[in-house]
Kinemage of the C-alpha trace (Angstrom):
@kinemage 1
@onewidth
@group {chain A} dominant
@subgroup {mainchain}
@vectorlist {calphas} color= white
{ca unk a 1} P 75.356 118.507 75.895
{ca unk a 2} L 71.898 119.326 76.183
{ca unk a 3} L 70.322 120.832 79.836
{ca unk a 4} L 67.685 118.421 81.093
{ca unk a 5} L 64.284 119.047 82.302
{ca unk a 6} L 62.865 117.550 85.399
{ca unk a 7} L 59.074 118.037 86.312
{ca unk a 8} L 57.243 117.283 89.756
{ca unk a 9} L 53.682 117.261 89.878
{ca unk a 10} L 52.719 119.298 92.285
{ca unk a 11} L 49.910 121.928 93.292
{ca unk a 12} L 52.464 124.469 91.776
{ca unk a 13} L 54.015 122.646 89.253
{ca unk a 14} L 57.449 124.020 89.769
{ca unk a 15} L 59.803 123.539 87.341
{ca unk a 16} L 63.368 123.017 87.550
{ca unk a 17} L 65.799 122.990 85.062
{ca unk a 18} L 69.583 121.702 85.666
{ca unk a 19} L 72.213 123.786 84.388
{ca unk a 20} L 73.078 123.348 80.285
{ca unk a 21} L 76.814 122.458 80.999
{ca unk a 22} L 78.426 123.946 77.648
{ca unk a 23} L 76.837 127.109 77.698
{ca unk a 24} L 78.567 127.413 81.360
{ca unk a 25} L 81.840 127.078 79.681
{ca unk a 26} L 82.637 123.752 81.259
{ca unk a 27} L 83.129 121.655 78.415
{ca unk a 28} L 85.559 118.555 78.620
{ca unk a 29} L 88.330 120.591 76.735
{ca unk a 30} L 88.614 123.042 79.216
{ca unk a 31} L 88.920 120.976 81.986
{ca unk a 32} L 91.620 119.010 80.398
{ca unk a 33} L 93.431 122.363 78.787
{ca unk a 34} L 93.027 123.619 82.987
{ca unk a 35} L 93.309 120.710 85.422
{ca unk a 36} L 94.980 118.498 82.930
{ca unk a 37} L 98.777 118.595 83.530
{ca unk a 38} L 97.855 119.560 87.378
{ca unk a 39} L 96.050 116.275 87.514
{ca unk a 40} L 98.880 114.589 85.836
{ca unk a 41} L 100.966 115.495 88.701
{ca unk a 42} L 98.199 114.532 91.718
{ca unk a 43} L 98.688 111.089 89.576
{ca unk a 44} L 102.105 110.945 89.957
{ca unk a 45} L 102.540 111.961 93.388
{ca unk a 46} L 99.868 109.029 94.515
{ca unk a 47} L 101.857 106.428 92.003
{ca unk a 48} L 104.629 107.509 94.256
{ca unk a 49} L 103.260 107.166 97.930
{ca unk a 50} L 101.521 103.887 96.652
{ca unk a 51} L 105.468 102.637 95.697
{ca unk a 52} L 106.927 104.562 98.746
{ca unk a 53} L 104.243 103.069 101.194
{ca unk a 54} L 104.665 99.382 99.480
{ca unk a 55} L 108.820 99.629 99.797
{ca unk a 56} L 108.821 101.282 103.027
{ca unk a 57} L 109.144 98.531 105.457
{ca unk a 58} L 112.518 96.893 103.595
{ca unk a 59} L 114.400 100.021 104.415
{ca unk a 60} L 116.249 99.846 107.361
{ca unk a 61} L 116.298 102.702 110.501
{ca unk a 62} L 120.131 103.680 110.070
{ca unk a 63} L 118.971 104.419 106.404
{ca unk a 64} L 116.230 106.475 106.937
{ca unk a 65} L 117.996 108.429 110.070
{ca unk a 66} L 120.415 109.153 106.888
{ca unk a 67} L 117.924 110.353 104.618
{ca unk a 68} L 116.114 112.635 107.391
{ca unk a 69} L 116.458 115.893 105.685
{ca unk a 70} L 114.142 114.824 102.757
{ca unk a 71} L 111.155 113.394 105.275
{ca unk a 72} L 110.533 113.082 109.027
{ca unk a 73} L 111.680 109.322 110.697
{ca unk a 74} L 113.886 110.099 113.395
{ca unk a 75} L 111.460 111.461 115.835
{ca unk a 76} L 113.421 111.446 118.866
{ca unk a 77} L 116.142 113.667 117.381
{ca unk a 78} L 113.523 116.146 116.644
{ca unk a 79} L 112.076 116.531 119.233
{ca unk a 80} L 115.154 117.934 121.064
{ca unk a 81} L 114.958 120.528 118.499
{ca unk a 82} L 114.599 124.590 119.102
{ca unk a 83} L 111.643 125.908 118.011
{ca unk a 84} L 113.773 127.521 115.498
{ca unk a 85} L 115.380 124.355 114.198
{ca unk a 86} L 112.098 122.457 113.885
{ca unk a 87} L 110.734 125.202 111.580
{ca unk a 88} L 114.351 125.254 109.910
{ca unk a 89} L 114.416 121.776 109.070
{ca unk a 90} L 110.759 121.501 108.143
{ca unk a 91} L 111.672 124.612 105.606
{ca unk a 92} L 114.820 123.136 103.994
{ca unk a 93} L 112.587 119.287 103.041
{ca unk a 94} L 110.538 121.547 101.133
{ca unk a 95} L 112.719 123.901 99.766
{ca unk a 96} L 114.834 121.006 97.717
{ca unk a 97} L 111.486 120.093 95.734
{ca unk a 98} L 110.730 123.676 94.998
{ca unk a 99} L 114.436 124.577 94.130
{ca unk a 100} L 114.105 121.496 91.880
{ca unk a 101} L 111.435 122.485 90.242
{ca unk a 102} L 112.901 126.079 89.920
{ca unk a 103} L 116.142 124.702 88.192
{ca unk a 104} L 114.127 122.057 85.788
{ca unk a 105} L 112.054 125.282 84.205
{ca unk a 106} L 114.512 127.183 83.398
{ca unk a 107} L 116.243 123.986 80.849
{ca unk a 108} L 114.779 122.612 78.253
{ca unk a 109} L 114.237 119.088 79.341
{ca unk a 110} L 112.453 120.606 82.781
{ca unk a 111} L 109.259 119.372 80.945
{ca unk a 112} L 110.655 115.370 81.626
{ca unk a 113} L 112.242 116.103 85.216
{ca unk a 114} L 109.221 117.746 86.739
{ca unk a 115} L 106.708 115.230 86.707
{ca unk a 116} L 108.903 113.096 88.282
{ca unk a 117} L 109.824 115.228 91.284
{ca unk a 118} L 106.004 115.355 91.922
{ca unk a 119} L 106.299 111.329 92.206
{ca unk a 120} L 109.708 111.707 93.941
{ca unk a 121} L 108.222 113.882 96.541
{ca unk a 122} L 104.838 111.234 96.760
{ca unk a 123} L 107.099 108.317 97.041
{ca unk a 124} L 109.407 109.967 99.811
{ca unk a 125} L 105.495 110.764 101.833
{ca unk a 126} L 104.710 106.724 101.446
{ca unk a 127} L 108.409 105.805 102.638
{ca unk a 128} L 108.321 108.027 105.634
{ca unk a 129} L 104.447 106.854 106.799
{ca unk a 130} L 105.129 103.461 106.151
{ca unk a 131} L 108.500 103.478 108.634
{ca unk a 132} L 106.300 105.626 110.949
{ca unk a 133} L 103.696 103.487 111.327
{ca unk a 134} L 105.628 100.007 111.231
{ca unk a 135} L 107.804 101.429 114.217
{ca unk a 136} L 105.135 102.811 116.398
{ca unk a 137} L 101.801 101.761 115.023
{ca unk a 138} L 99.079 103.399 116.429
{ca unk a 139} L 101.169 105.736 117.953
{ca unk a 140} L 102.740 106.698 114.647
{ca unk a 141} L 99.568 106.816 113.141
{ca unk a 142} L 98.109 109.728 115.526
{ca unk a 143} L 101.314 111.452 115.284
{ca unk a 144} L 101.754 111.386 111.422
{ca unk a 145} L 97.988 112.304 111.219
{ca unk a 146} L 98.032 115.392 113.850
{ca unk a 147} L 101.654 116.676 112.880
{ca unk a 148} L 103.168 115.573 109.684
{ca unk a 149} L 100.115 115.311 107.559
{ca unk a 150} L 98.592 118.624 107.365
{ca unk a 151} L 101.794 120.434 105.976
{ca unk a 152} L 102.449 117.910 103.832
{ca unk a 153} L 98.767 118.612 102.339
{ca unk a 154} L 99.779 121.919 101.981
{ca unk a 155} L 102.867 121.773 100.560
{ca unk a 156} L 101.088 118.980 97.960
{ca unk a 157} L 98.670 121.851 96.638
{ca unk a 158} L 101.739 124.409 96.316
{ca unk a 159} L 103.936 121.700 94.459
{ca unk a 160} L 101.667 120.822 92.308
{ca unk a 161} L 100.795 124.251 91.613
{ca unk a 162} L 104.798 125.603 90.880
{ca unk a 163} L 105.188 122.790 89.160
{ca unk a 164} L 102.555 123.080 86.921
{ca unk a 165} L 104.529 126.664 85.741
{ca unk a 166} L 107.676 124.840 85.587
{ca unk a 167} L 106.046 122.758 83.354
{ca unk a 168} L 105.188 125.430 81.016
{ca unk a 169} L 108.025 127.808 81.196
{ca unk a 170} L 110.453 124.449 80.247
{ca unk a 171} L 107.969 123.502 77.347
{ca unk a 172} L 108.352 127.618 76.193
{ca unk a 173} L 112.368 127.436 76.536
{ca unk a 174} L 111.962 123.959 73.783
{ca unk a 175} L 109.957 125.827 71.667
{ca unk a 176} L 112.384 128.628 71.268
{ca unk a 177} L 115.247 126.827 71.100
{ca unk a 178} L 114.049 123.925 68.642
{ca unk a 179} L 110.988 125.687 67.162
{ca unk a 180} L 111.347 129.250 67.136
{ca unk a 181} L 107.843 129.495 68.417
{ca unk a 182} L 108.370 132.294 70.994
{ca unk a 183} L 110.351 134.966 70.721
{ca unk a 184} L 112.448 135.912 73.041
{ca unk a 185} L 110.415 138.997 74.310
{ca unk a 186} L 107.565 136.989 75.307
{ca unk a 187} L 109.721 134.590 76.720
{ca unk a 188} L 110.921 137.171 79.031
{ca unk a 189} L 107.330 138.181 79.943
{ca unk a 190} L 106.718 134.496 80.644
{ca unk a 191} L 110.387 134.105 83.071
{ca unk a 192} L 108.981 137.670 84.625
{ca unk a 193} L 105.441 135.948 85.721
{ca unk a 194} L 107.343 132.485 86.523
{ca unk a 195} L 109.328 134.177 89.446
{ca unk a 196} L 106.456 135.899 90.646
{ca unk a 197} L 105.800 132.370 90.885
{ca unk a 198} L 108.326 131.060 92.731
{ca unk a 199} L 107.893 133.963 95.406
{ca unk a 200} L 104.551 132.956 95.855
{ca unk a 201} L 105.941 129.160 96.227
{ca unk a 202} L 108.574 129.886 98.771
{ca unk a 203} L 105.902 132.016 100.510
{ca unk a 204} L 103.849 128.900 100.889
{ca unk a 205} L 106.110 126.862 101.851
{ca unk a 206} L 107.318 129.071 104.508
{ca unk a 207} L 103.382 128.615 105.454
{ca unk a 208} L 103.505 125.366 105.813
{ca unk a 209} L 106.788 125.154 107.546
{ca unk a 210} L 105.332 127.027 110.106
{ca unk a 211} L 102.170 124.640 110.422
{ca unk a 212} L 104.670 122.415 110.804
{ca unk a 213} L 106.510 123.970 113.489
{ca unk a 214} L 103.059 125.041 115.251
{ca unk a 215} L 101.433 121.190 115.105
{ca unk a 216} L 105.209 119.964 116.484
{ca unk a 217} L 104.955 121.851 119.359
{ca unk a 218} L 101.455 121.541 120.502
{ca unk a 219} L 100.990 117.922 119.682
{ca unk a 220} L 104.747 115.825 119.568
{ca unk a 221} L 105.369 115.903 122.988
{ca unk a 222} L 101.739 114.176 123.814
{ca unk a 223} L 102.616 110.715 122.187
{ca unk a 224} L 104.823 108.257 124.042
{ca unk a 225} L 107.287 106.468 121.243
C-alpha cells in the first residue's frame, strides 16, 4: 500500500504526508500471524457472554447458588465473608480457567479445548450478569459495574493472553508426536518459556483477585439488595 499525500494551500504550503503502512511493518499478515489466534479467543469469549446473557434468566437461584464457585450470584453469602475469604474465593473462580488452560497445553488436543474455555469462561460472565441484573436491576447493575466488572476485565486480558501459549505449546506437542516437526530439545525450550508463563498468569490473577477483594470492600456494602 502506497503512503498518500495530502496538500493545504496555505501561505506556507506545508506538507504532510501520512505514514506508508508496509514500510512500518504493519502489513495485514502480521497482524493476523500476531493478534490472530488472540482475537479468535476475544471472539469466543463474546459468542459466550452473548449465549450466557441470552440463557441467563431460565436458570433458576438454587442453581446458580450451586454453581457459585465458577461466578458471583449469591451476594448475600458473600458479603458475610472475611476479607480473606472474599479474596480466596475470588482467586479459586479464576484459578480453574487458568489450571484448565495449563492442563489442555501440555496434551495434544489442548489446541481444540482451549478456545472453548475462553467461550466457557465468556458464557459463565453473561450467565452471572444476566441473574444479577434480573434479580436486582439497577441495583445489580451498579454493583456488577463497580465490583465484579473490573477484575473480570482483567482477568479477560490475562486469559486470553495464557491461552494464547497454551494454544501454541499444544499445537508443538501434535507436531512432535504426529509430525516429527520439533524435536524434543526445542520442545523443552518451548515447556521452559510456557511456565514462565503460567507464573506470570497466576501472578495476574492473584492481581485481579485482589481488585476484587479491594472493590468488595469499599463498594458492596453501599448497595441495598
Amino acid at each position: 500500500m502506497k503512503g498518500f499525500v495530502f496538500t493545504f494551500r496555505n501561505n506556507n504550503r506545508k506538507v504532510i504526508r501520512l505514514p506508508d503502512i508496509k514500510q512500518r511493518g504493519y502489513d495485514l499478515k502480521q497482524l493476523v500471524s500476531r493478534f490472530g489466534i488472540q482475537s479468535s479467543f476475544a471472539a469466543a469469549f463474546v459468542i459466550g457472554l452473548i449465549v450466557g446473557a441470552a440463557t441467563g434468566r431460565g436458570f433458576s437461584q438454587e442453581t446458580f447458588e450451586k454453581l457459585d464457585l465458577l461466578f458471583i450470584t449469591n451476594i448475600d453469602a458473600r458479603l458475610d465473608m472475611s476479607v480473606f475469604d472474599i479474596f480466596i474465593s475470588c482467586f479459586v473462580s479464576y484459578f480453574l480457567f487458568i489450571f484448565c488452560v495449563f492442563l489442555s497445553a501440555l496434551s495434544v488436543w489442548g489446541f481444540m479445548t482451549v478456545p472453548l474455555l475462553s467461550a466457557l469462561k465468556g458464557f459463565t460472565v453473561g450467565l452471572s450478569s444476566a441473574f444479577i441484573f434480573s434479580q436486582y436491576q439497577l441495583a445489580g447493575i451498579g454493583f456488577y459495574i463497580l465490583v465484579v466488572l473490573p477484575g473480570t476485565v482483567l482477568f479477560l486480558f490475562a486469559l486470553i493472553r495464557y491461552a494464547t501459549q497454551g494454544f501454541r505449546m499444544s499445537l508443538r506437542y501434535l507436531r512432535l508426536s504426529m509430525f516429527k516437526n520439533d524435536t524434543e530439545n526445542e520442545l523443552k525450550k518451548h515447556l521452559k518459556l510456557f511456565l514462565k508463563h503460567t507464573m506470570f498468569a497466576l501472578l495476574s490473577i492473584g492481581a485481579c483477585a485482589v481488585t476484587d477483594m479491594i472493590l468488595w470492600i469499599l463498594f458492596a456494602n453501599k448497595f441495598h439488595f
